[in-house]
C-alpha positions as CSV (number, residue, x, y, z in Angstrom):
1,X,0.0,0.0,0.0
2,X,3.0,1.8,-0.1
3,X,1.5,3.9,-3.7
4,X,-1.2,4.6,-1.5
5,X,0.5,5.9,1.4
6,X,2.7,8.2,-1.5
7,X,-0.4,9.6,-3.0
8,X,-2.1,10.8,0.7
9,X,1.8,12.2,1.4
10,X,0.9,14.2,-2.1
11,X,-2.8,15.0,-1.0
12,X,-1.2,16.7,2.3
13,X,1.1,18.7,0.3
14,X,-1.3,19.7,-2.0
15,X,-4.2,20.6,0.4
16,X,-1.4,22.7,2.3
17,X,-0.8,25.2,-0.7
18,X,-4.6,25.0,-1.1
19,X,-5.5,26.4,2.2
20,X,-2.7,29.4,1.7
21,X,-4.5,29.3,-1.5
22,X,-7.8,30.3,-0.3
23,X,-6.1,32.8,2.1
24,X,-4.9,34.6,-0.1
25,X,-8.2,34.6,-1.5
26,X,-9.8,35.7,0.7
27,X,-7.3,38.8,1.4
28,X,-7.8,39.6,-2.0
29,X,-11.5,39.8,-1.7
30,X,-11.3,41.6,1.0
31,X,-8.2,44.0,0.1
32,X,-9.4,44.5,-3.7
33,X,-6.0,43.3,-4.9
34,X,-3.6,40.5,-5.1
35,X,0.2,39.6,-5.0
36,X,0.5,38.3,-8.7
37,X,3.6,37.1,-7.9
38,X,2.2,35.0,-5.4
39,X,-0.7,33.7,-7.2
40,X,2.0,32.8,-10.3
41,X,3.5,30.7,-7.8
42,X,0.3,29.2,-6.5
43,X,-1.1,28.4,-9.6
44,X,2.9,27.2,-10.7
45,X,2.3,24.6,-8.1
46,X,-1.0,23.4,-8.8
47,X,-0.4,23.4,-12.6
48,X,3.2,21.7,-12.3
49,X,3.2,19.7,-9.3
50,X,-0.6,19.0,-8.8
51,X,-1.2,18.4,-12.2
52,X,2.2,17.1,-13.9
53,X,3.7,15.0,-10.9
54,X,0.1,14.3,-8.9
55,X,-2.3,13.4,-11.4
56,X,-0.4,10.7,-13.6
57,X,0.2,8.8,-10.7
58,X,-3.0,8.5,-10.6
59,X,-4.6,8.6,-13.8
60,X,-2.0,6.2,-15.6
61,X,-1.2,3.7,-12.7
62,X,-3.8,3.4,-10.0
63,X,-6.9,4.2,-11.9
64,X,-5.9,2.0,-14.9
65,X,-4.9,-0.5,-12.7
66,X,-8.1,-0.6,-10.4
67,X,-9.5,-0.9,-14.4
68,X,-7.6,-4.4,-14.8
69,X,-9.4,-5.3,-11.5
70,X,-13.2,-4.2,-12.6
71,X,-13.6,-0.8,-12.7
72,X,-15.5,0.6,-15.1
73,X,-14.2,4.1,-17.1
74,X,-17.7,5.3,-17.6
75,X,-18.9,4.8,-14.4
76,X,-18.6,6.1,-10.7
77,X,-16.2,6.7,-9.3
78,X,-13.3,6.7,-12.4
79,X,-15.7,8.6,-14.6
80,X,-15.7,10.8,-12.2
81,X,-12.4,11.5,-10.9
82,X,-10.9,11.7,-14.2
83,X,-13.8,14.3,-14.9
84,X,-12.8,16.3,-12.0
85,X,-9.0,16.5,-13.3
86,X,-10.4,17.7,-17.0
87,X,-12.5,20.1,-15.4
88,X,-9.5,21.1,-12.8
89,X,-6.6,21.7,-15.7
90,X,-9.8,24.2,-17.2
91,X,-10.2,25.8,-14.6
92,X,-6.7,26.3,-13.6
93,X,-5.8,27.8,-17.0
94,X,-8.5,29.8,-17.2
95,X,-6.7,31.2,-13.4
96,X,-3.3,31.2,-15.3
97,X,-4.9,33.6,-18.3
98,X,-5.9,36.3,-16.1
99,X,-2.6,37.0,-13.8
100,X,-1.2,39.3,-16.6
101,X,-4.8,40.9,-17.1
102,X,-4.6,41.1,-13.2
103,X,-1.3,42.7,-13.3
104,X,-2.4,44.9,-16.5
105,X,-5.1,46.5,-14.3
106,X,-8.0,45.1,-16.8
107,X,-11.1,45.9,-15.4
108,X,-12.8,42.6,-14.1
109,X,-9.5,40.8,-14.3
110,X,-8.7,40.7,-10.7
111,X,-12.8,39.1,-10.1
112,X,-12.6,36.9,-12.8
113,X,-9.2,35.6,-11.3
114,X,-10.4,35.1,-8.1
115,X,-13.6,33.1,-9.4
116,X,-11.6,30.3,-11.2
117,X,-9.1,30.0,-8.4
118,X,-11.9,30.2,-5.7
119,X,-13.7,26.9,-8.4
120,X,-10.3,25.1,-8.5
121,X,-10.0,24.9,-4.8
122,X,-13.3,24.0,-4.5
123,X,-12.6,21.1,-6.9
124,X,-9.5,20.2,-5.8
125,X,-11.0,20.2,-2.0
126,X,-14.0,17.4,-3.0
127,X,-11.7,15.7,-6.0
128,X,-8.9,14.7,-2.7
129,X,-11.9,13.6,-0.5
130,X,-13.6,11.3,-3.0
131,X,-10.1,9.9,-3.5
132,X,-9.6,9.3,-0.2
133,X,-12.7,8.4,1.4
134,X,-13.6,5.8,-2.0
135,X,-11.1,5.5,-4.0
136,X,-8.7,4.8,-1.7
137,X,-11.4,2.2,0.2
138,X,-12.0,0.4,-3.5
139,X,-8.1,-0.2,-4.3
140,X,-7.1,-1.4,-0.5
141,X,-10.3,-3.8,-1.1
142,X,-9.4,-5.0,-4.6
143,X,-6.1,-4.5,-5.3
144,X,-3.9,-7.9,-5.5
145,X,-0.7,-8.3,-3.8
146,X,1.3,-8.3,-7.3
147,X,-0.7,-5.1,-8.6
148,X,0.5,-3.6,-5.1
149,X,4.3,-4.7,-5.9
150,X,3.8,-3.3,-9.6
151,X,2.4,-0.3,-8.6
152,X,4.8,0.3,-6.0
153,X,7.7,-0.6,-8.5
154,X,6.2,1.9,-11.2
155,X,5.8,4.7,-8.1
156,X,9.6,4.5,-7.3
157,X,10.8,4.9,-10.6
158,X,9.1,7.8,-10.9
159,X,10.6,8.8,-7.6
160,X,14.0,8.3,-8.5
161,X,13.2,10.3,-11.5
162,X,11.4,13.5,-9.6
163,X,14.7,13.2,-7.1
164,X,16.8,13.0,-9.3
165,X,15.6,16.0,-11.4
166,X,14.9,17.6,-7.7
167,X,11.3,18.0,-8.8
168,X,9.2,16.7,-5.4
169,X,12.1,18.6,-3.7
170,X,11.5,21.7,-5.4
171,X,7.4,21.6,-5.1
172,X,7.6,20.4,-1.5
173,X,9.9,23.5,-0.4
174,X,7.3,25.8,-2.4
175,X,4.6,24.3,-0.5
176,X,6.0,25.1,3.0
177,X,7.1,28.7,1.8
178,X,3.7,29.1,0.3
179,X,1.7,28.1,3.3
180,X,4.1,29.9,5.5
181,X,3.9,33.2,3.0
182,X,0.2,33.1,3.8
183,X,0.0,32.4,7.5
């Protein structure tokens, strides 16, 4: 269970920079005005770690192996979760295409920015629960001992890859000055 234990490690991470996420947020609401530079690297983390390290670990091991062992792709809950990342990388875009209109001064730029990121935490927030509360449930009830040993095999390669391109390092030292910048 070791994948397992690897993706809830991620999950922490990732709900970390959310809840500086929605601090900042919320300043913003309140103040009328952002740090762009802080929401680059918010959104940075979510697109790039969230999305590019996270989510394949995911999508292309775990879910497709939980497919082997009778999941179905178009029902709940894989239909769903893979959903929830397409409509997460849309929304997170749409975030990433209004920082320079933010920065510009565009009129409704600054709302507009603040909706999608406000949507993608939101997601994010219900996508990690359903993961973890039946996802997580299915595979430690279905899962076999060898796809266990294969999935754990394909996790650390990619681990010895991230480390030794210092990506998790990288990500995991902007999370903690990320959720430190907004405390």
């Amino acid at each position: 269970m070791e994948s397992l234990e690897i993706l809830r490690r991620e999950h922490r991470m990732v709900l970390r920079v959310a809840r500086a996420a929605r601090r900042d947020v919320d300043r913003a609401l309140v103040a009328g005005e952002i740090d762009t530079d802080e929401a680059d690297d918010l959104l940075d983390f979510f697109r790039y770690f969230t999305n590019s390290c996270h989510s394949p670990k995911e999508e292309d091991l775990l879910f497709t192996t939980l497919h082997r062992r009778g999941l179905r792709w178009d029902e709940a809950p894989l239909r769903d979760l893979v959903r929830q990342h397409e409509d997460m990388r849309l929304v997170l875009d749409s975030a990433f295409d209004w920082v320079p209109l933010v920065r510009a001064g565009e009129p409704g730029a600054l709302d507009a920015l603040l909706n999608n990121l406000s949507m993608y935490l939101d997601l994010l927030e219900t996508h990690v629960a359903e993961e973890e509360d039946v996802l997580f449930t299915i595979a430690e009830e279905r899962l076999r001992p060898q796809d266990l040993a294969d999935l754990g095999a394909a996790f650390a390669a990619i681990a010895c890859e991230e480390e030794e391109e210092g990506v998790h390092e990288y990500y995991a030292d902007m999370a903690h000055h990320l959720a430190g910048a907004a405390a």
